[in-house]
N, C-alpha and C positions, 0 to 999 in steps of 0.2 A: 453972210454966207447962208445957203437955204438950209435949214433943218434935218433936208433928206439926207445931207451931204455928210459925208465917213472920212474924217483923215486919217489913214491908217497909221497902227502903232504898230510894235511889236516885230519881230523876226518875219512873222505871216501875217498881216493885217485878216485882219474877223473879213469875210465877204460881207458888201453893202452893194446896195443899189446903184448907188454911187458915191466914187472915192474923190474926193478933190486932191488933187496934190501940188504944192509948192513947192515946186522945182530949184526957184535959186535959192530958197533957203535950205534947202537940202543937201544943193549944192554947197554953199556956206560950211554947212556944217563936216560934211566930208573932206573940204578943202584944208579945214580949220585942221582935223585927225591926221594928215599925210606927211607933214615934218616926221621924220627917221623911219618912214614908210614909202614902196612904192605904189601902194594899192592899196586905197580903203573902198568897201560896196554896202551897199543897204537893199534890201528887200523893198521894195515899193507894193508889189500886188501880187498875187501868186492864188490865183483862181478861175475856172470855167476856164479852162485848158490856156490861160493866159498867164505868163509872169513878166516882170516890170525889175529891172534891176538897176538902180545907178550905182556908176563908178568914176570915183574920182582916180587919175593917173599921174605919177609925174612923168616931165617929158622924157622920153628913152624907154619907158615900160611898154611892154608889148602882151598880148594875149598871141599865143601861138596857132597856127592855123590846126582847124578843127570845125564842126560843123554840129549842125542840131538838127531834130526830127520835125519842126515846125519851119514856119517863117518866120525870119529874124529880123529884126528894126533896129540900127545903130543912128541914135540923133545924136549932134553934140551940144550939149550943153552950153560950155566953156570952154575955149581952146582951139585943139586942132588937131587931129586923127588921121591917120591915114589906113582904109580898111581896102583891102588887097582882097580881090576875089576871081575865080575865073580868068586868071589872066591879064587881071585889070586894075589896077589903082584908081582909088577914089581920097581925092584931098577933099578931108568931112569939116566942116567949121560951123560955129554957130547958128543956129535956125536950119541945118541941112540935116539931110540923114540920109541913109542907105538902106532900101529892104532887100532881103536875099529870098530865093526858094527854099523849101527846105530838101537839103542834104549839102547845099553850097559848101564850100570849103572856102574858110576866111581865116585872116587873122586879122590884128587892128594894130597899130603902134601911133602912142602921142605922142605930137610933134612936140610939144608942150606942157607946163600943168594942162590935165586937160579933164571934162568932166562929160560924162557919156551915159544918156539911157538907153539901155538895152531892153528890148522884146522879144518875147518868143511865145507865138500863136500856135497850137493843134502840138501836136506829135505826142511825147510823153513828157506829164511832169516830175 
């Protein structure tokens, strides 16, 4: 791993240059916390008008439609998502993702355990 490189810790990782983050171990670990929970999230990055959140879901959890001041990026991780926008359903699975404009009106529900990074670009942090 190069020298320059920051894994962040903490609730807010310190700003760096650059952050490397491993994702399935991340995953792993959120997955591990979700027994007698529906929802566990970690902070991943949260700077230069950018924040980074994963969450781990179990199937049946839902996030309720609501919307943000930026552009929003939903990947999945692990699993299976369905994020409802505009009128439109999107079945999300591994290696895919959804970006929205910002003020879109969404919600998301896992079809599954399911593990999800979320972005949000510009608006307010």
């Amino acid at each position: 791993m190069p020298t320059t490189t920051t894994t962040p810790t903490g609730p807010y990782p310190k700003p760096a240059p650059i952050h490397y983050l491993d994702l399935e171990s991340k995953a792993d670990r959120l997955i591990a916390k979700l027994p007698g929970h529906r929802r566990q999230t970690e902070s991943l990055v949260r700077e230069h008008g950018v924040s980074v959140l994963m969450m781990a879901m179990e199937g049946g959890d839902a996030l309720r439609e609501h919307s943000a001041d930026g552009v929003v990026i939903v990947r999945v991780v692990r699993g299976h998502a369905v994020v409802a926008a505009n009128g439109e359903s999107f079945d999300v699975r591994p290696g895919e993702m959804v970006l929205m404009q910002p003020g879109v009106r969404h919600d998301l529900t896992a079809q599954e355990q399911t593990v999800v990074v979320l972005t949000v670009t510009g608006g307010d942090e």
